[in-house]
CHARMM-style PDB file with segment names, atoms N, HN, CA, C and O in Angstrom:
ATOM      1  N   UNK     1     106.490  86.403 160.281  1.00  0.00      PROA
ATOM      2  CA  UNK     1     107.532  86.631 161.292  1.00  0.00      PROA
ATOM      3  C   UNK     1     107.116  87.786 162.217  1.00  0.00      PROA
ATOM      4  O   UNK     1     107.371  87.572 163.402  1.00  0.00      PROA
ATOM      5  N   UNK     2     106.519  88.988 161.931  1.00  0.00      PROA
ATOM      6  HN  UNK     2     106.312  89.162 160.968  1.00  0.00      PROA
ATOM      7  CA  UNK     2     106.220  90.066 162.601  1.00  0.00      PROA
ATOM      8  C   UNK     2     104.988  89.963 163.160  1.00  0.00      PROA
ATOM      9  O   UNK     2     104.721  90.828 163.993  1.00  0.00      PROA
ATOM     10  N   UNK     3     103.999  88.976 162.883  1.00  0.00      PROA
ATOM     11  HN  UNK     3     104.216  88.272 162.206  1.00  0.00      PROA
ATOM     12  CA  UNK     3     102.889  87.989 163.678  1.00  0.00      PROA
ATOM     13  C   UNK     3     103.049  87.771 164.210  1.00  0.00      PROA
ATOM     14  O   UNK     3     102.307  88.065 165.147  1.00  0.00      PROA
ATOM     15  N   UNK     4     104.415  86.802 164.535  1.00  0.00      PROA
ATOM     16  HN  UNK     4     105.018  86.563 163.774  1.00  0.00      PROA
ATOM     17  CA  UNK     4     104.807  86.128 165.766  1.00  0.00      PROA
ATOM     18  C   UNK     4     105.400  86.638 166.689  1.00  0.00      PROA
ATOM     19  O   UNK     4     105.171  86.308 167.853  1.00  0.00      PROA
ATOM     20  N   UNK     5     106.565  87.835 166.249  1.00  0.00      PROA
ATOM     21  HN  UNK     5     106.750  88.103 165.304  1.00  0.00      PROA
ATOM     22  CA  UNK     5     106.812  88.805 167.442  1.00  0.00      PROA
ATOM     23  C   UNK     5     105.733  89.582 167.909  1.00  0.00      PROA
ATOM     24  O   UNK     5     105.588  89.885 169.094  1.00  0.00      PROA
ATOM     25  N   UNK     6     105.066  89.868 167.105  1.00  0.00      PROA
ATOM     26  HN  UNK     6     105.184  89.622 166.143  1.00  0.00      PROA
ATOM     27  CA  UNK     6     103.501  90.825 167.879  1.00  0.00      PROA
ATOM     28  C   UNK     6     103.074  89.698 169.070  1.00  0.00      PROA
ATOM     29  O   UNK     6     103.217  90.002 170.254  1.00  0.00      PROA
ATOM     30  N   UNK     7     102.697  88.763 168.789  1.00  0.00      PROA
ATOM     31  HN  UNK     7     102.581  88.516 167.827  1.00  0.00      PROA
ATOM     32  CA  UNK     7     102.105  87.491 169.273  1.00  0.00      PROA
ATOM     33  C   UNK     7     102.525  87.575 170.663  1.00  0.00      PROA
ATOM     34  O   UNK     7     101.828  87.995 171.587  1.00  0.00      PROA
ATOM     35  N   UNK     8     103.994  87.044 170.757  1.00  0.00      PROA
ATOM     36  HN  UNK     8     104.560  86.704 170.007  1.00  0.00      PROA
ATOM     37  CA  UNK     8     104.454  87.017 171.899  1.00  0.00      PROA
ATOM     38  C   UNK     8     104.984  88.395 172.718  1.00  0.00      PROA
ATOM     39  O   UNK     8     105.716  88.145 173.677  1.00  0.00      PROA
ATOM     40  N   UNK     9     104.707  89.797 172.459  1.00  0.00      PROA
ATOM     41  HN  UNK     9     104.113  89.999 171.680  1.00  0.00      PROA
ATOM     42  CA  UNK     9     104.755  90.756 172.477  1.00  0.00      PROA
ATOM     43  C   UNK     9     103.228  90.916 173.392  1.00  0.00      PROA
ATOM     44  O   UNK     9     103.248  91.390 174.528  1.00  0.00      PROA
ATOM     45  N   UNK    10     102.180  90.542 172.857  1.00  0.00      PROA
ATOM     46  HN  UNK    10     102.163  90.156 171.934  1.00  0.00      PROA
ATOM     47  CA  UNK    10     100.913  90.635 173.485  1.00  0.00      PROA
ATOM     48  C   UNK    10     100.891  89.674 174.779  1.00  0.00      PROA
ATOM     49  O   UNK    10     100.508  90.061 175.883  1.00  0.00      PROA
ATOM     50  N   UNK    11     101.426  88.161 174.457  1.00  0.00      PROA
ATOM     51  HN  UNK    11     101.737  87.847 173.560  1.00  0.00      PROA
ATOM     52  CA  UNK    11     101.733  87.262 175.696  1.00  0.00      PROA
ATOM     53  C   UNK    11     102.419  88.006 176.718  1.00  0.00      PROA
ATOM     54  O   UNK    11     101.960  88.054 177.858  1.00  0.00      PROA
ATOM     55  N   UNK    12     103.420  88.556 176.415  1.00  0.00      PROA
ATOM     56  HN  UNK    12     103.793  88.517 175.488  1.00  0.00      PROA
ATOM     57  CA  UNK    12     104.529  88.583 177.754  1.00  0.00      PROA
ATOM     58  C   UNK    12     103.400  90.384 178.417  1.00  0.00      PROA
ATOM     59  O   UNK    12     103.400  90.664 179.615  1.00  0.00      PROA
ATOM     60  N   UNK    13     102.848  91.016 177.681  1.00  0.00      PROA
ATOM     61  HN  UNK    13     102.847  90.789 176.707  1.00  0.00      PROA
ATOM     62  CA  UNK    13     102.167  91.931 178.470  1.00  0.00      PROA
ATOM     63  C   UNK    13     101.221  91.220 178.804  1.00  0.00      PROA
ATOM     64  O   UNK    13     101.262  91.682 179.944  1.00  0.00      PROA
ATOM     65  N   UNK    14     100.089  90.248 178.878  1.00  0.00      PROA
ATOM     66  HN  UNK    14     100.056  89.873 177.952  1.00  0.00      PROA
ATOM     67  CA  UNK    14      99.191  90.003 179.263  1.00  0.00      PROA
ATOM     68  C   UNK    14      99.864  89.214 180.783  1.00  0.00      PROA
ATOM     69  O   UNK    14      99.190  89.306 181.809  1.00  0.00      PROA
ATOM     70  N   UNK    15     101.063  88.542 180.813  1.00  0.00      PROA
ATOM     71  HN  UNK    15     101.611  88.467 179.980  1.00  0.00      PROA
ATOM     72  CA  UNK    15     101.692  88.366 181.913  1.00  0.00      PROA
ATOM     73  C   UNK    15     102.264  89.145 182.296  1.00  0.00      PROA
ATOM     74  O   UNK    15     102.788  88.553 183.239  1.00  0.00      PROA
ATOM     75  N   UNK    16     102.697  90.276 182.341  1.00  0.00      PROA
ATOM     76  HN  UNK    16     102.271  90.758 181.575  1.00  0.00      PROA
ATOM     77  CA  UNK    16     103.110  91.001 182.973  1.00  0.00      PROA
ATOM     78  C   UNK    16     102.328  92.304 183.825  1.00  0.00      PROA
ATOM     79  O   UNK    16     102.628  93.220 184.591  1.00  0.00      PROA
ATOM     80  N   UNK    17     100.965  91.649 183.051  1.00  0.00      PROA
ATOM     81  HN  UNK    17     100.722  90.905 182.429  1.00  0.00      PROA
ATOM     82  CA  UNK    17      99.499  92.786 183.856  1.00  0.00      PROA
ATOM     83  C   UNK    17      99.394  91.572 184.938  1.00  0.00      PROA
ATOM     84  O   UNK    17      99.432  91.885 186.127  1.00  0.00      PROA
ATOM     85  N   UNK    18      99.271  90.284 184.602  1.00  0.00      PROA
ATOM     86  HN  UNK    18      99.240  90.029 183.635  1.00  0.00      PROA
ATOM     87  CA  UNK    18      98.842  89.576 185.578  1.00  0.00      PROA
ATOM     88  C   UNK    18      99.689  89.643 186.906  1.00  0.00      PROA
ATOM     89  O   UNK    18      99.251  89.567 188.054  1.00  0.00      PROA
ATOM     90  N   UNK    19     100.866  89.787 186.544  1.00  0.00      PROA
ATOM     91  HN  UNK    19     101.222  89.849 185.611  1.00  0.00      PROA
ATOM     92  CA  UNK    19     101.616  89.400 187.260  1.00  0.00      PROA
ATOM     93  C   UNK    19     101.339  90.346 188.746  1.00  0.00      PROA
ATOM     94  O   UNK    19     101.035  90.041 189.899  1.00  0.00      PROA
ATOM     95  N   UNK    20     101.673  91.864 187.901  1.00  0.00      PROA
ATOM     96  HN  UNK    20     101.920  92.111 186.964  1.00  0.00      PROA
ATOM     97  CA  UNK    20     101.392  93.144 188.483  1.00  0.00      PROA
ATOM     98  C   UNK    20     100.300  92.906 189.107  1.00  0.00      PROA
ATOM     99  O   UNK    20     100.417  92.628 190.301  1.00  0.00      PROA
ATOM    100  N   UNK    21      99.080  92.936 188.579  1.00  0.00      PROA
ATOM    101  HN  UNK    21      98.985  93.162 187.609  1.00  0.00      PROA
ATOM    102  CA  UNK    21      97.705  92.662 189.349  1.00  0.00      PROA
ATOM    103  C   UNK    21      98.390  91.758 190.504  1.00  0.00      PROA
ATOM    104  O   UNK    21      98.829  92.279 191.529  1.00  0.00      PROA
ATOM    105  N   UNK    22      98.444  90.479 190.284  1.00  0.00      PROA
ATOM    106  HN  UNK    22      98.087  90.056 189.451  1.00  0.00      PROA
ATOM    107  CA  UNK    22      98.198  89.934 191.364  1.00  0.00      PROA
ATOM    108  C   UNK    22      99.578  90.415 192.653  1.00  0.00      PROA
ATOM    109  O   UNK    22      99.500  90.300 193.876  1.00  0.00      PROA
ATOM    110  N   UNK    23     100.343  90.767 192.115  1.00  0.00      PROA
ATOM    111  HN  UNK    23     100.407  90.860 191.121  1.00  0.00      PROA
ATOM    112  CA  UNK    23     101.653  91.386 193.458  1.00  0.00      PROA
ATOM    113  C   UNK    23     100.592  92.645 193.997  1.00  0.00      PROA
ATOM    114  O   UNK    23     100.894  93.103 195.099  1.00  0.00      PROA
ATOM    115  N   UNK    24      99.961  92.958 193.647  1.00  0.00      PROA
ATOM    116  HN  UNK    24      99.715  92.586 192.752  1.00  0.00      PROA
ATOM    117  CA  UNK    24      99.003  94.622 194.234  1.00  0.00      PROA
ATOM    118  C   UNK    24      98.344  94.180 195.108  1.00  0.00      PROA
ATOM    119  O   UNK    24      98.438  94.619 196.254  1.00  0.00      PROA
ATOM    120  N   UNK    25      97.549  93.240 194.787  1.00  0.00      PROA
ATOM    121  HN  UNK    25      97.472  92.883 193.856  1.00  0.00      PROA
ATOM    122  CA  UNK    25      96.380  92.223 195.557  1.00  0.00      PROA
ATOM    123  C   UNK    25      97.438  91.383 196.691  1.00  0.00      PROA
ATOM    124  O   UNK    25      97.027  91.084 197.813  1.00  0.00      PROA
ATOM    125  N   UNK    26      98.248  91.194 196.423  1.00  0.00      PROA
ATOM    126  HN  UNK    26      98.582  91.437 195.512  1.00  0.00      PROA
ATOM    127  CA  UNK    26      98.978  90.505 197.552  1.00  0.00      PROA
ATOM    128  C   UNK    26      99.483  91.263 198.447  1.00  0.00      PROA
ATOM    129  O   UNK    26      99.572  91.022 199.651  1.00  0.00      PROA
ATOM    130  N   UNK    27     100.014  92.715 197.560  1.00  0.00      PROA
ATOM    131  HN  UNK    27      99.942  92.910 196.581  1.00  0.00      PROA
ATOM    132  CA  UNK    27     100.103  93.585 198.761  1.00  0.00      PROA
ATOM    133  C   UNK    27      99.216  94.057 199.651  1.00  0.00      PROA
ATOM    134  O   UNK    27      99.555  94.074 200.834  1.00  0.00      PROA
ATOM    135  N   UNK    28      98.209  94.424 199.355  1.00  0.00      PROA
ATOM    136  HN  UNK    28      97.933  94.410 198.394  1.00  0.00      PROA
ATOM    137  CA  UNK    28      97.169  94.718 199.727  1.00  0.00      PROA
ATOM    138  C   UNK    28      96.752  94.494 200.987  1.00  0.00      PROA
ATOM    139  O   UNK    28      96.613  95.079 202.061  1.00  0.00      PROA
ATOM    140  N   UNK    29      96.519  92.884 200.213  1.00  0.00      PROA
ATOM    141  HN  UNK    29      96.632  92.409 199.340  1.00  0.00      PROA
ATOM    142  CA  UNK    29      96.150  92.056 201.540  1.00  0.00      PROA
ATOM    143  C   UNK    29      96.874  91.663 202.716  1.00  0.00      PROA
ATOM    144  O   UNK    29      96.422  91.266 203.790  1.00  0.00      PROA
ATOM    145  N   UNK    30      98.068  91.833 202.355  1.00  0.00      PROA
ATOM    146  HN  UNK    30      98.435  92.155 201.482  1.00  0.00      PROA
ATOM    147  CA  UNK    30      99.339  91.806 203.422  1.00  0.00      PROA
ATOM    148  C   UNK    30      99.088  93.166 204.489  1.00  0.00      PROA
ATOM    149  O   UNK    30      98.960  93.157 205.714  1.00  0.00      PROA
ATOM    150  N   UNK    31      99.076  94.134 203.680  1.00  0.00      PROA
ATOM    151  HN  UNK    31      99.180  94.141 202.686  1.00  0.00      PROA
ATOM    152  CA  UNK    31      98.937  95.453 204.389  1.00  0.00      PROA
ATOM    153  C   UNK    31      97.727  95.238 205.344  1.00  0.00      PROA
ATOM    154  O   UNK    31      97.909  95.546 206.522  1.00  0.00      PROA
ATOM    155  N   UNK    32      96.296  94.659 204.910  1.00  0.00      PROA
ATOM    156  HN  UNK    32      96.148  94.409 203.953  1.00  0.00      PROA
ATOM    157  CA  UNK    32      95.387  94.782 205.697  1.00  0.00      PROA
ATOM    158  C   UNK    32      95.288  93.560 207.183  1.00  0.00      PROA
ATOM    159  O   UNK    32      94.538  93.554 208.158  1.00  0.00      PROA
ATOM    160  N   UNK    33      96.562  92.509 206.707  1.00  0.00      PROA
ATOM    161  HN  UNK    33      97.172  92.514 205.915  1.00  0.00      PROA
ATOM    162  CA  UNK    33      96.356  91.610 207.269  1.00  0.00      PROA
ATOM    163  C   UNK    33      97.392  92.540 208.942  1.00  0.00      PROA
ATOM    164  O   UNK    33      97.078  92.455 210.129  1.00  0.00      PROA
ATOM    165  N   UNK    34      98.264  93.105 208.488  1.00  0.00      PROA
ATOM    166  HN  UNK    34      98.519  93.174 207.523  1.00  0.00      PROA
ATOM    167  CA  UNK    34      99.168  93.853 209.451  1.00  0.00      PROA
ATOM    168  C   UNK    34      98.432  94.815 210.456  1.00  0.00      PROA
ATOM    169  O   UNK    34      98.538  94.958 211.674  1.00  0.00      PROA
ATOM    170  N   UNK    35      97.738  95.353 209.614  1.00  0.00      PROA
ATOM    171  HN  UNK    35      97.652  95.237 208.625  1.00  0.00      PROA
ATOM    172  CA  UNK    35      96.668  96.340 210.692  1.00  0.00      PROA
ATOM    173  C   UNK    35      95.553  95.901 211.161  1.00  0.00      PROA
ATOM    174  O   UNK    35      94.722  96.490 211.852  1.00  0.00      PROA
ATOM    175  N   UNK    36      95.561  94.658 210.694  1.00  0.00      PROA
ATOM    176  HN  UNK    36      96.236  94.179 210.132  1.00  0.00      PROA
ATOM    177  CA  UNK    36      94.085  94.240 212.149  1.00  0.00      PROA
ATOM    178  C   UNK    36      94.964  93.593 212.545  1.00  0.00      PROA
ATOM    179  O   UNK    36      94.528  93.633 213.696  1.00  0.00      PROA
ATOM    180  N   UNK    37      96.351  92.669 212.701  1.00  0.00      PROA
ATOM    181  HN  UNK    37      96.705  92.636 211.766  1.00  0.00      PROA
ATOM    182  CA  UNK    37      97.221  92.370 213.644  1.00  0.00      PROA
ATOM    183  C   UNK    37      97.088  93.257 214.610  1.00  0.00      PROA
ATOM    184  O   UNK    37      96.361  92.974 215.563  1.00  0.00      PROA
ATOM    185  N   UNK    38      97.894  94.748 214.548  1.00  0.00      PROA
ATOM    186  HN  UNK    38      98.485  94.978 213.775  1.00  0.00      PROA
ATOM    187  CA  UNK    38      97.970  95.932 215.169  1.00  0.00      PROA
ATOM    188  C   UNK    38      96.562  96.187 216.071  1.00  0.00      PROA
ATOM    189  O   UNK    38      96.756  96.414 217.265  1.00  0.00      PROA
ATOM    190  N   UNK    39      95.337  96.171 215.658  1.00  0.00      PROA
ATOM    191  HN  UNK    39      95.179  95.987 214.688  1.00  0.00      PROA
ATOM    192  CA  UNK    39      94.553  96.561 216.231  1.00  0.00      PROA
ATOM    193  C   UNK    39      93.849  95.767 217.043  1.00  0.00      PROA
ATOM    194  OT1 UNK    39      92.929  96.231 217.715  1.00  0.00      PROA
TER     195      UNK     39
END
């Protein structure tokens, strides 16, 4: 039982790095896409 909460304990952080990662990278690229608009 405490396998399986570890288990899905490790799942929901490994999605929740991904997730993070990829919203950073999206910001990112949003931000860079705005300033060569601008320029």
């Amino acid at each position: 039982m405490l396998h399986w909460i570890l288990h899905i304990i490790q799942d929901w952080d490994s999605i929740l790095l991904t997730m993070y990662y990829n919203y950073i990278i999206y910001y990112i690229s949003k931000n860079d896409n705005e300033e060569k608009s601008v320029i």
